[in-house]
PDBQT receptor file of N, H, CA, C and O in Angstrom, charges set to zero:
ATOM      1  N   UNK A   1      21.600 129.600-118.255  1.00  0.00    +0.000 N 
ATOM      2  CA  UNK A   1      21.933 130.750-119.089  1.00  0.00    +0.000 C 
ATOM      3  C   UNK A   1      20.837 131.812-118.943  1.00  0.00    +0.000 C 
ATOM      4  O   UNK A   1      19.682 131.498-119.230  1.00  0.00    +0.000 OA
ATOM      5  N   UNK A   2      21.168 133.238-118.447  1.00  0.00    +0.000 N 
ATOM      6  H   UNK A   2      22.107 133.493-118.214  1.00  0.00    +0.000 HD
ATOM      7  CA  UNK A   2      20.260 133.709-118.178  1.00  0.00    +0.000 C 
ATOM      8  C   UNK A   2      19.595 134.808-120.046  1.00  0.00    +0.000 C 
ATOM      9  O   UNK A   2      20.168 135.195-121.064  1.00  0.00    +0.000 OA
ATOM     10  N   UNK A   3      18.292 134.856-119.557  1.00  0.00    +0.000 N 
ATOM     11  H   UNK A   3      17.827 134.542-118.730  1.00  0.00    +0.000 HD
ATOM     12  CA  UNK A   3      17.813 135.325-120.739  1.00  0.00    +0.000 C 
ATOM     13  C   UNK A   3      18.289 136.776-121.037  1.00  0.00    +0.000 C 
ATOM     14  O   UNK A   3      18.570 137.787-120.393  1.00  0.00    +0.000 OA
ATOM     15  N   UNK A   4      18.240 136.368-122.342  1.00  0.00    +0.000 N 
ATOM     16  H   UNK A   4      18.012 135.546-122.865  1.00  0.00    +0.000 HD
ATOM     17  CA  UNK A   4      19.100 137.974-123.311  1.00  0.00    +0.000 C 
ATOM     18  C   UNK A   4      18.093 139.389-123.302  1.00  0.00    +0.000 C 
ATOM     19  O   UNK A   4      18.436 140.423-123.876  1.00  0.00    +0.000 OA
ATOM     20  N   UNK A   5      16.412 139.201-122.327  1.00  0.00    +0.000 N 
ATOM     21  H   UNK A   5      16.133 138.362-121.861  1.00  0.00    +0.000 HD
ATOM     22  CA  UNK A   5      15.140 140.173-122.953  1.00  0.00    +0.000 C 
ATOM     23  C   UNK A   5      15.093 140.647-121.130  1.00  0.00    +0.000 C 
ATOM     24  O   UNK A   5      15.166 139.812-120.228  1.00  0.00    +0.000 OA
ATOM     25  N   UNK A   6      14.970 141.989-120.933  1.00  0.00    +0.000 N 
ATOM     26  H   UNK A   6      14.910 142.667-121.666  1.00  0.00    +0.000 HD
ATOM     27  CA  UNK A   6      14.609 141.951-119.357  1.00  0.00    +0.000 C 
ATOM     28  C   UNK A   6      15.217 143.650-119.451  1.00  0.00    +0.000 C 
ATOM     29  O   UNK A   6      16.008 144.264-120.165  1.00  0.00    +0.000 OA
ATOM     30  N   UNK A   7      14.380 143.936-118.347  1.00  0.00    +0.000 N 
ATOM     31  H   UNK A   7      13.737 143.437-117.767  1.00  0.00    +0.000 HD
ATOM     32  CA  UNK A   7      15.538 145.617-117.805  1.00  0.00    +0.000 C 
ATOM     33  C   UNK A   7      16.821 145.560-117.760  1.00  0.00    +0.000 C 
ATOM     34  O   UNK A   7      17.119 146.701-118.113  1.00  0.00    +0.000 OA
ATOM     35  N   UNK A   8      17.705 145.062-117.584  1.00  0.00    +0.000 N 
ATOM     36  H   UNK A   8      17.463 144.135-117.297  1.00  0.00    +0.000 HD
ATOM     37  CA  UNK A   8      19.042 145.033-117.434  1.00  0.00    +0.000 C 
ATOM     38  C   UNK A   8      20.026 144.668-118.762  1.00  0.00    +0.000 C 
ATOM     39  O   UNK A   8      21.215 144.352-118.721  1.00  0.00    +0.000 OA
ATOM     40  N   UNK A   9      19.090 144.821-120.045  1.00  0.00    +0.000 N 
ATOM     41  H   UNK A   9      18.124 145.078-120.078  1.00  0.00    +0.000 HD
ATOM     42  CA  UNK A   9      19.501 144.354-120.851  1.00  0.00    +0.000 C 
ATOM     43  C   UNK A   9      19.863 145.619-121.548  1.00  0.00    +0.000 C 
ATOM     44  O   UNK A   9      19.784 146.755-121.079  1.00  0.00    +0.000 OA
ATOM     45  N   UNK A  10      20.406 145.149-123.120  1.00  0.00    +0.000 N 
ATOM     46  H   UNK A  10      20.470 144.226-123.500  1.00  0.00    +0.000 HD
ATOM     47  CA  UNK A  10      20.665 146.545-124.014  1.00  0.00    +0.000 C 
ATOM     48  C   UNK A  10      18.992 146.214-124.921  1.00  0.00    +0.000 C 
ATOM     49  O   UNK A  10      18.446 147.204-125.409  1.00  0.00    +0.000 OA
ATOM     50  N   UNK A  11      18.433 145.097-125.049  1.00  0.00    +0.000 N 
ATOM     51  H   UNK A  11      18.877 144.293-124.653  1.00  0.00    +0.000 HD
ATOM     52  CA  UNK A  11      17.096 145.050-125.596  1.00  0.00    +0.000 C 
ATOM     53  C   UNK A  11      16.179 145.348-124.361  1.00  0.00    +0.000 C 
ATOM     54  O   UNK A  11      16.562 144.708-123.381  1.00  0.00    +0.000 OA
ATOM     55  N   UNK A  12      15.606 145.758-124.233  1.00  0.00    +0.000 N 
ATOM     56  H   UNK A  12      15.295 146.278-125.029  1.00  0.00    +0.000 HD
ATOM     57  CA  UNK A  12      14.454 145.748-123.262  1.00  0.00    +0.000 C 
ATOM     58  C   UNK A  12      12.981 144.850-124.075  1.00  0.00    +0.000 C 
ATOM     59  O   UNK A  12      12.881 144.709-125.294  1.00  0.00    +0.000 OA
ATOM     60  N   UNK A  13      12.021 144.366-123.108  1.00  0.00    +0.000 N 
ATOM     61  H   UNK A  13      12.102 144.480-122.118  1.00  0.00    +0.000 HD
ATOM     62  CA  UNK A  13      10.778 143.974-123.401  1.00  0.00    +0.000 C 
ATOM     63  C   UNK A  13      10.306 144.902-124.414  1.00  0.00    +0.000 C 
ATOM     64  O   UNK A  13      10.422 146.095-124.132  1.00  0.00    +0.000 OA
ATOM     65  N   UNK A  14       9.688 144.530-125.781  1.00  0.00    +0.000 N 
ATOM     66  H   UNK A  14       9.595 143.561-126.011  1.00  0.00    +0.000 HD
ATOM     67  CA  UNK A  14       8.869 145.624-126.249  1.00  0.00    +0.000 C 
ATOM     68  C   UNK A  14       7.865 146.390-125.405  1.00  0.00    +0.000 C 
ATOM     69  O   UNK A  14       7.650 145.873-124.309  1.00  0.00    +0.000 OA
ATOM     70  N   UNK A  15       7.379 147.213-125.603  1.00  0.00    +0.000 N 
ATOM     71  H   UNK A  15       7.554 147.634-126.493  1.00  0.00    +0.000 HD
ATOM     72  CA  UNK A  15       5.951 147.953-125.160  1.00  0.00    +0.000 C 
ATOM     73  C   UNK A  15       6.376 148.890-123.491  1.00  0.00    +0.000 C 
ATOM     74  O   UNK A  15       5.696 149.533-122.691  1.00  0.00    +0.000 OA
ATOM     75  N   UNK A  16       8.001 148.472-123.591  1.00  0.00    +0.000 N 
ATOM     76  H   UNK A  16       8.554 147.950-124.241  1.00  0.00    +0.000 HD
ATOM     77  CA  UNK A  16       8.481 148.612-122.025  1.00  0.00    +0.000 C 
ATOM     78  C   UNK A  16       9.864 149.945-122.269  1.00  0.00    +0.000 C 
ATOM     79  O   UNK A  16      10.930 149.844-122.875  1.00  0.00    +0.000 OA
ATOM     80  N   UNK A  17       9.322 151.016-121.586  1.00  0.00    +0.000 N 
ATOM     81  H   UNK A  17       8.455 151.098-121.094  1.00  0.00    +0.000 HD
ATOM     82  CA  UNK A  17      10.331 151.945-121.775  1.00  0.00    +0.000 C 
ATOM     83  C   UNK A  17      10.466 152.522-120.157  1.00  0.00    +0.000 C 
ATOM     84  O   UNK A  17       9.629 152.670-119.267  1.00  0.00    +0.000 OA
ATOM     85  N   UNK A  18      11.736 152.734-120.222  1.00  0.00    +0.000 N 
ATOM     86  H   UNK A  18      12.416 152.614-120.945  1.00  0.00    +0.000 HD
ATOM     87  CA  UNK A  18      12.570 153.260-118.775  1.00  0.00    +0.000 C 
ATOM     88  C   UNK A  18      11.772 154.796-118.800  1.00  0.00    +0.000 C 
ATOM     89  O   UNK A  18      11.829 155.765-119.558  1.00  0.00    +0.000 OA
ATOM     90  N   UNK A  19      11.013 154.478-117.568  1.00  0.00    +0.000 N 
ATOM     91  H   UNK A  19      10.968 153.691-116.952  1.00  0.00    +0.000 HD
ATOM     92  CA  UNK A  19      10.812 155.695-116.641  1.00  0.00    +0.000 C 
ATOM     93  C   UNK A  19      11.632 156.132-115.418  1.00  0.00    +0.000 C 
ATOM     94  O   UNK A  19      11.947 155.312-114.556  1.00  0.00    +0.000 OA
ATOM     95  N   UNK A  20      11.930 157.261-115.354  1.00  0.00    +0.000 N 
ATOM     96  H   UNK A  20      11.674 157.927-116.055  1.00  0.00    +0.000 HD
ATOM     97  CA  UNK A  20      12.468 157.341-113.579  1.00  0.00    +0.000 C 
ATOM     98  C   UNK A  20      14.096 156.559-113.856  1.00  0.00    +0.000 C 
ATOM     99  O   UNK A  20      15.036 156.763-114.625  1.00  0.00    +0.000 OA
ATOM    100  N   UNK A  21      13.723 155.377-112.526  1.00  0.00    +0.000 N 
ATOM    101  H   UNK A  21      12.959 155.211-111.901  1.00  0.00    +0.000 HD
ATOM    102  CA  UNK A  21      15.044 154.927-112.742  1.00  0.00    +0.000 C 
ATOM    103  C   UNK A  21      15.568 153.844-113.143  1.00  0.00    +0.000 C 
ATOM    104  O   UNK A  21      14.678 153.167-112.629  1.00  0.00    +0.000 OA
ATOM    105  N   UNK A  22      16.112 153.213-113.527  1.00  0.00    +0.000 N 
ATOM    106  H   UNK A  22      16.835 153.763-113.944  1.00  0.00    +0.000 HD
ATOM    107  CA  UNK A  22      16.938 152.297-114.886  1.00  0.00    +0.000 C 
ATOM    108  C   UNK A  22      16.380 150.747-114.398  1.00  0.00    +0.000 C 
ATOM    109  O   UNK A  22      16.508 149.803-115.177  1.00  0.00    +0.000 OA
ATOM    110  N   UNK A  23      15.731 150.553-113.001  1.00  0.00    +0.000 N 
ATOM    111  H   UNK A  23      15.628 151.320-112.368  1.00  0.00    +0.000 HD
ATOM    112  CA  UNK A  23      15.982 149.362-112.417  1.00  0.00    +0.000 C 
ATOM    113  C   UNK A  23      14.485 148.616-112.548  1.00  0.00    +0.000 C 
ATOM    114  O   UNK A  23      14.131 147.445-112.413  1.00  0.00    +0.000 OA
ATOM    115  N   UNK A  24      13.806 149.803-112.861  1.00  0.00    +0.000 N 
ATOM    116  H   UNK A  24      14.094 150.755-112.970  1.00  0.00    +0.000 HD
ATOM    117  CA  UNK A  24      12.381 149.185-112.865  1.00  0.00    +0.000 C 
ATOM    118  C   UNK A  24      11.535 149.714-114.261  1.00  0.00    +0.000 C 
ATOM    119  O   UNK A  24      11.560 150.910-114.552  1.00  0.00    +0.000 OA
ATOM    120  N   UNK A  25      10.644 148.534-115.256  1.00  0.00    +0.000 N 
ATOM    121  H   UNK A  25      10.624 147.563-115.020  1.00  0.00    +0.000 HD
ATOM    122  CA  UNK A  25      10.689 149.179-116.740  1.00  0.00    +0.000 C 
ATOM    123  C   UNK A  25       8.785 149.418-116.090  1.00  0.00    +0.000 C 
ATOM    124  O   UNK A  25       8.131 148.659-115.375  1.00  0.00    +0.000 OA
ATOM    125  N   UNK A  26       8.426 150.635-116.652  1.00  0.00    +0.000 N 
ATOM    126  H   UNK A  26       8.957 151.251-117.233  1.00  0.00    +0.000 HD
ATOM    127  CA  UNK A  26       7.242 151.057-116.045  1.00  0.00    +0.000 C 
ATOM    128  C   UNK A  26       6.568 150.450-117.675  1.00  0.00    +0.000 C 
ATOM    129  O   UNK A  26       7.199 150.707-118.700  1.00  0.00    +0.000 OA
ATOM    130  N   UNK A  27       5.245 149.640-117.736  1.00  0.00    +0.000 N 
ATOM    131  H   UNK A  27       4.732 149.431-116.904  1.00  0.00    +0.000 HD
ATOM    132  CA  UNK A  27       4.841 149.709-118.766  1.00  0.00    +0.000 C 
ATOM    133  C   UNK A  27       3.878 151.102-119.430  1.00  0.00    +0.000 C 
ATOM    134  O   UNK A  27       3.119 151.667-118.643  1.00  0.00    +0.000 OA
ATOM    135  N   UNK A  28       3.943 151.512-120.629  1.00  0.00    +0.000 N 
ATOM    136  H   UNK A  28       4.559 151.052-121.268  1.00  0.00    +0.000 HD
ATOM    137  CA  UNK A  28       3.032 152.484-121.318  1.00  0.00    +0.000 C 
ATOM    138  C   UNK A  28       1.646 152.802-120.870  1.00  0.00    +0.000 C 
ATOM    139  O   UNK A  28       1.266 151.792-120.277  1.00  0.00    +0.000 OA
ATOM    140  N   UNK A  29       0.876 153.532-120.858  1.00  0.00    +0.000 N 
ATOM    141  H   UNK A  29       1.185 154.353-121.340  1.00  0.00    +0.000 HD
ATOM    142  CA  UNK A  29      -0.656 153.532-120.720  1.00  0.00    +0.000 C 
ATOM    143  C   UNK A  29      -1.267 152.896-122.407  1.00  0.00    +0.000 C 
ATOM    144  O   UNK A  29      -0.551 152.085-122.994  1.00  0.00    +0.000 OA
ATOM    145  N   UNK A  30      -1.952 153.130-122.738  1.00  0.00    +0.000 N 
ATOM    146  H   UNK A  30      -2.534 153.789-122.262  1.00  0.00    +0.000 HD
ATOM    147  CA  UNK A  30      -2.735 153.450-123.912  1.00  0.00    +0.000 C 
ATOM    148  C   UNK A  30      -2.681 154.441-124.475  1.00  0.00    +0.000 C 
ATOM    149  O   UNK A  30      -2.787 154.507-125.700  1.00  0.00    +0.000 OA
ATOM    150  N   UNK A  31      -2.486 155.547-123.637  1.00  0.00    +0.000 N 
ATOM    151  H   UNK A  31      -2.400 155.493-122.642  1.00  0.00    +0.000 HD
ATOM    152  CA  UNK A  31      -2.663 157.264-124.970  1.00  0.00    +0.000 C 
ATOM    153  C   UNK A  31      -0.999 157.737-124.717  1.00  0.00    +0.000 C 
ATOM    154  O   UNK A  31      -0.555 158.752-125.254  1.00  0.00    +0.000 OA
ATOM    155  N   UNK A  32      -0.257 156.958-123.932  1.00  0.00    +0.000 N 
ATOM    156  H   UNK A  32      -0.618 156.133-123.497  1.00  0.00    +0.000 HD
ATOM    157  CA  UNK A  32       1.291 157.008-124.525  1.00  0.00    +0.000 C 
ATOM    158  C   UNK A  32       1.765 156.214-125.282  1.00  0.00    +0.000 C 
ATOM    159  O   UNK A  32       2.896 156.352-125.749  1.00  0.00    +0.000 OA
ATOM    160  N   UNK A  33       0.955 155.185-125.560  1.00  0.00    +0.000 N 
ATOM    161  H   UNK A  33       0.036 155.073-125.180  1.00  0.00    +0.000 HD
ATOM    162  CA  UNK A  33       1.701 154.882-127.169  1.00  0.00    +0.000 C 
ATOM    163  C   UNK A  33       1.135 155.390-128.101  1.00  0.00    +0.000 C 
ATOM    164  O   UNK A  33       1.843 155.466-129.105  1.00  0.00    +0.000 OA
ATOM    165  N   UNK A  34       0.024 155.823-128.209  1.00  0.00    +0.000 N 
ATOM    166  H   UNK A  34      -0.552 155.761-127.394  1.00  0.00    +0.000 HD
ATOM    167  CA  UNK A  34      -0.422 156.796-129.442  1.00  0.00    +0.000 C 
ATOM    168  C   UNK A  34       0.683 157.564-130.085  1.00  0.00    +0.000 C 
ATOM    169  O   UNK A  34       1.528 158.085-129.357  1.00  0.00    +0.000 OA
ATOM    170  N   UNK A  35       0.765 157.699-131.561  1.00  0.00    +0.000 N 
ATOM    171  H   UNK A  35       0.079 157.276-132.152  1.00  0.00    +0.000 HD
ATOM    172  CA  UNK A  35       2.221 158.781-131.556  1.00  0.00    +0.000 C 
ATOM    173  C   UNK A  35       1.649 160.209-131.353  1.00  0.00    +0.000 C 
ATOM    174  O   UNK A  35       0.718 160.620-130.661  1.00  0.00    +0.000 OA
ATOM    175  N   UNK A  36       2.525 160.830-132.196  1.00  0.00    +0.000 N 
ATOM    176  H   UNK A  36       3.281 160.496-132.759  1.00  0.00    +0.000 HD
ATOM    177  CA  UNK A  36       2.017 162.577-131.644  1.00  0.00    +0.000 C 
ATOM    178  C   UNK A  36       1.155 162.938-132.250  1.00  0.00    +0.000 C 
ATOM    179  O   UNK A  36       0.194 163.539-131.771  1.00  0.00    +0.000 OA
ATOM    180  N   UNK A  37       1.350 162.564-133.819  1.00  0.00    +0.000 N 
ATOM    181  H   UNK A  37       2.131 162.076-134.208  1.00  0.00    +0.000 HD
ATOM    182  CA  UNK A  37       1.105 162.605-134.871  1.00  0.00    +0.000 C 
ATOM    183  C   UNK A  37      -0.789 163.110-135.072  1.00  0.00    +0.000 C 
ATOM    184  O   UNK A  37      -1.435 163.934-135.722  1.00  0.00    +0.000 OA
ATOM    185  N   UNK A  38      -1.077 161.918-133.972  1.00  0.00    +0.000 N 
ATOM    186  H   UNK A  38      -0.553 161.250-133.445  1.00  0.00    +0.000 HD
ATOM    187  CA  UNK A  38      -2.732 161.536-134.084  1.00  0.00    +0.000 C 
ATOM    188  C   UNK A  38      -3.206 162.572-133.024  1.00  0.00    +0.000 C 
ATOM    189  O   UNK A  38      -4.307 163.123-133.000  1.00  0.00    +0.000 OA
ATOM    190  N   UNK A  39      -2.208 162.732-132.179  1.00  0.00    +0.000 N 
ATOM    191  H   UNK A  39      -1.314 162.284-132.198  1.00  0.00    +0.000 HD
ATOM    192  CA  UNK A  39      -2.984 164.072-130.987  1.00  0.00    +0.000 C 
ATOM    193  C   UNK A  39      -2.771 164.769-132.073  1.00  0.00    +0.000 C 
ATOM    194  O   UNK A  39      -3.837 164.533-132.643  1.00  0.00    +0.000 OA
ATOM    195  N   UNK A  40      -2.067 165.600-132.945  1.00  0.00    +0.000 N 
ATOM    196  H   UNK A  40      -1.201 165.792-132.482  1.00  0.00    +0.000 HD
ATOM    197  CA  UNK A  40      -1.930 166.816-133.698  1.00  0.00    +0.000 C 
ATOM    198  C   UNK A  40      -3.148 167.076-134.677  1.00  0.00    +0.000 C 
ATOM    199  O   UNK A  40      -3.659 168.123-135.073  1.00  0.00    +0.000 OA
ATOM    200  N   UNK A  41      -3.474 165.511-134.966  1.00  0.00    +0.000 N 
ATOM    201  H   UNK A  41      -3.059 164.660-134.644  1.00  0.00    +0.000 HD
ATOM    202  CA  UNK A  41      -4.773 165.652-136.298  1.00  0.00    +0.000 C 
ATOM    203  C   UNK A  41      -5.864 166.335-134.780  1.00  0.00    +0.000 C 
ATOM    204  O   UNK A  41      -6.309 167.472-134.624  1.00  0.00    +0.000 OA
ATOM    205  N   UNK A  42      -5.988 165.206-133.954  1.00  0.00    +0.000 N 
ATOM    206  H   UNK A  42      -5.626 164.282-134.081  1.00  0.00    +0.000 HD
ATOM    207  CA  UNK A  42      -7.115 165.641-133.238  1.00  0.00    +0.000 C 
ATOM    208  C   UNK A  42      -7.204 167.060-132.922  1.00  0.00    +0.000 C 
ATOM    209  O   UNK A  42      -8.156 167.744-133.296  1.00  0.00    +0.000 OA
ATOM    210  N   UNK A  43      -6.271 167.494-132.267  1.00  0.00    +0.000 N 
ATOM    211  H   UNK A  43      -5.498 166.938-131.963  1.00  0.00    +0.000 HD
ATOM    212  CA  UNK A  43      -6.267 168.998-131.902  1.00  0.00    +0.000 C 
ATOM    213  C   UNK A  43      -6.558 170.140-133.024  1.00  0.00    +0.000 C 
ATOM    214  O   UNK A  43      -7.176 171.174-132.770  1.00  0.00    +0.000 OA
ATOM    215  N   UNK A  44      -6.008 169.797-134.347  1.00  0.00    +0.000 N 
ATOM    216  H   UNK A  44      -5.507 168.957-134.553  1.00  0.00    +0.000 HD
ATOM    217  CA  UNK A  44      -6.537 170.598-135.421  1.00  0.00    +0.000 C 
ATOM    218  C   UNK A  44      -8.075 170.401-135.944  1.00  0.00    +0.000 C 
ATOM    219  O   UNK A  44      -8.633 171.265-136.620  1.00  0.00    +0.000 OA
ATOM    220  N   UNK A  45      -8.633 169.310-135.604  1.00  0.00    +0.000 N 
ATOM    221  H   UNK A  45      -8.180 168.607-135.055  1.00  0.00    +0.000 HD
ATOM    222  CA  UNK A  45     -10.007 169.100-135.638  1.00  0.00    +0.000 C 
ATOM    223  C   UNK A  45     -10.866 169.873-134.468  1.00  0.00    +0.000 C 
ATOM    224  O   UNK A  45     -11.900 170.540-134.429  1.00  0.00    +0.000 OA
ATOM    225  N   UNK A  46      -9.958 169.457-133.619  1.00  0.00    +0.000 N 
ATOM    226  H   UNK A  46      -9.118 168.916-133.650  1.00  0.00    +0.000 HD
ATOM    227  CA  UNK A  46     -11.038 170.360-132.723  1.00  0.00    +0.000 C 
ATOM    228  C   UNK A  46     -11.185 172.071-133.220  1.00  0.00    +0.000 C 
ATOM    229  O   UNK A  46     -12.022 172.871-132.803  1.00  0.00    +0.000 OA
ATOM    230  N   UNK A  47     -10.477 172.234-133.876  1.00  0.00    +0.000 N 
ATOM    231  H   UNK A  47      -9.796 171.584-134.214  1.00  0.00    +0.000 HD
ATOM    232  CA  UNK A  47     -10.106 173.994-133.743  1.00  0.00    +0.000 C 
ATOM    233  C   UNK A  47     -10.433 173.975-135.119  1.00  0.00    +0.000 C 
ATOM    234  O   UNK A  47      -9.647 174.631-135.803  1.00  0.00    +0.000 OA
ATOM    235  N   UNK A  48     -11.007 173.631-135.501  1.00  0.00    +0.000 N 
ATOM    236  H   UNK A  48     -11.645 173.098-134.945  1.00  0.00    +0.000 HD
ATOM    237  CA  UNK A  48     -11.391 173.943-137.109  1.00  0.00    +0.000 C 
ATOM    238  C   UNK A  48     -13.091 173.443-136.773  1.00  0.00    +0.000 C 
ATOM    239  O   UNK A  48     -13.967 174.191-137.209  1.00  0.00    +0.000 OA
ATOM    240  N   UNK A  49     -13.550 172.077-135.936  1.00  0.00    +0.000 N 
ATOM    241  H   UNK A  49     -12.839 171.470-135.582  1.00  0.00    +0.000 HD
ATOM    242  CA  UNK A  49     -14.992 172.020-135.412  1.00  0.00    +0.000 C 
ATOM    243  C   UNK A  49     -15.139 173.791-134.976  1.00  0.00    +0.000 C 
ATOM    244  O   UNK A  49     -15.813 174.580-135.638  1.00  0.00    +0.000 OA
ATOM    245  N   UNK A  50     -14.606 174.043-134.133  1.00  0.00    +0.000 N 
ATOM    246  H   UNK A  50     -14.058 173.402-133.595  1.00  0.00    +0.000 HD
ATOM    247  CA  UNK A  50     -14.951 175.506-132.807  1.00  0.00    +0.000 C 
ATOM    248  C   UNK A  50     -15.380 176.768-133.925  1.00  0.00    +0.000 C 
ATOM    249  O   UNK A  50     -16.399 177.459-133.961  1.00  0.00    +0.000 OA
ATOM    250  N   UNK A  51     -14.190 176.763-134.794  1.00  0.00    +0.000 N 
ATOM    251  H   UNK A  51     -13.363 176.202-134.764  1.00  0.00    +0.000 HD
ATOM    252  CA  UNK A  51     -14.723 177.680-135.692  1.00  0.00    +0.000 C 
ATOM    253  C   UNK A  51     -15.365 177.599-136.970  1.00  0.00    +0.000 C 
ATOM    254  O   UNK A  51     -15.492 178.510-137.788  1.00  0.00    +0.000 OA
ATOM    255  N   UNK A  52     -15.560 177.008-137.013  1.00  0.00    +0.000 N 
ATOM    256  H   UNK A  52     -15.457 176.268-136.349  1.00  0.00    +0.000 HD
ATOM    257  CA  UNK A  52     -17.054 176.171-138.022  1.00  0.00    +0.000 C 
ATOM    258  C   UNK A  52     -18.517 176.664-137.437  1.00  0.00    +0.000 C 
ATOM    259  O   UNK A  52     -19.504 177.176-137.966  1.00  0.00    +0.000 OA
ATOM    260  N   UNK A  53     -18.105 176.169-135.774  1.00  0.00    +0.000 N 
ATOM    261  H   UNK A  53     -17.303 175.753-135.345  1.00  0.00    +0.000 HD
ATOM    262  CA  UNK A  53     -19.187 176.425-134.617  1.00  0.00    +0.000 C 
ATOM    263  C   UNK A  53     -19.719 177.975-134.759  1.00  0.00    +0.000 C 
ATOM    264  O   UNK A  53     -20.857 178.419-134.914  1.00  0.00    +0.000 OA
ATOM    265  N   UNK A  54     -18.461 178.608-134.644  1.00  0.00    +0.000 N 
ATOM    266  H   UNK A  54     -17.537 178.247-134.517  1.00  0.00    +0.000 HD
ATOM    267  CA  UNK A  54     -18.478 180.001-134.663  1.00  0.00    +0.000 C 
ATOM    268  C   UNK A  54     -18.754 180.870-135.893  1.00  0.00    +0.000 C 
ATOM    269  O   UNK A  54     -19.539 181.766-135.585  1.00  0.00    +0.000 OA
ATOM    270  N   UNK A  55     -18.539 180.900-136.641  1.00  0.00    +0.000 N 
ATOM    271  H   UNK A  55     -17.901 180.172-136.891  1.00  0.00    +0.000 HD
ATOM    272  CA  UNK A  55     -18.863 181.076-138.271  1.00  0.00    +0.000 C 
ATOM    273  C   UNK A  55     -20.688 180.842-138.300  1.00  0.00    +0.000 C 
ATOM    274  O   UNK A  55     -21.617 181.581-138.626  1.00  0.00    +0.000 OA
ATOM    275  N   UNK A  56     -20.603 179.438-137.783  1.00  0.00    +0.000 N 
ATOM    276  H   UNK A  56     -19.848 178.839-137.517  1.00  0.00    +0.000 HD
ATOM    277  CA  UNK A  56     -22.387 179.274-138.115  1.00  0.00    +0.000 C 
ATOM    278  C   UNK A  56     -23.609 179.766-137.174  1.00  0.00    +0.000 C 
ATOM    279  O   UNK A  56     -24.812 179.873-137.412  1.00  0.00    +0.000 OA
ATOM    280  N   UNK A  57     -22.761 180.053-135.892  1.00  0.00    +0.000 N 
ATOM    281  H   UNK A  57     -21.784 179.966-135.698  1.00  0.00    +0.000 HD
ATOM    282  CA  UNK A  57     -23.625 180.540-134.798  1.00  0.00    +0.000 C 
ATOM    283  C   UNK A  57     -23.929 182.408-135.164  1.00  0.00    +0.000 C 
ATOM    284  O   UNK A  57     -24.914 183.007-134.732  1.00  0.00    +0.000 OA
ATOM    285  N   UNK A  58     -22.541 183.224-136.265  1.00  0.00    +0.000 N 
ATOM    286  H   UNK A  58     -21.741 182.737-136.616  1.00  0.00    +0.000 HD
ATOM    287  CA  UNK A  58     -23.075 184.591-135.990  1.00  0.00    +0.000 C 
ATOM    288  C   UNK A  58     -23.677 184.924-137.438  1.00  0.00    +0.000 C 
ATOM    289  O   UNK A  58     -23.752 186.079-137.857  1.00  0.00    +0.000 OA
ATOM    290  N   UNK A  59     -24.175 183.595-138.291  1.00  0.00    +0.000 N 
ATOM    291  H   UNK A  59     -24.114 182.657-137.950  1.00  0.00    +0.000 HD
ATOM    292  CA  UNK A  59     -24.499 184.107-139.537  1.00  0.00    +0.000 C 
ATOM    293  C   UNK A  59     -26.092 183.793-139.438  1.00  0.00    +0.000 C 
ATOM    294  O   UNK A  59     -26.839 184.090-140.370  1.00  0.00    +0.000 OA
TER     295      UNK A  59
């Protein structure tokens, strides 16, 4: 009986999402499973550090 978990399935492997084409499941890096969420905090940190930077460098 072949197993119900694999690419060819309607479940796929967790951690395993279809890139490209349907036949081969490419696994994630590390900063693609991050959600967006956490790039968005970071990026607003950076830009609130810069002008913090800037504020204190012309006073």
């Amino acid at each position: 009986m072949p197993s119900a978990i694999g690419p060819h399935t309607r479940n796929p492997k967790p951690g395993y999402l279809y890139r490209g084409s349907k036949k081969r499941a490419a696994k994630l890096s590390a900063f693609e499973r991050l959600p967006l969420q956490f790039w968005l905090v970071i990026a607003i940190a950076a830009v609130m550090l810069a002008l913090s930077m800037l504020l204190l460098r012309d006073s």
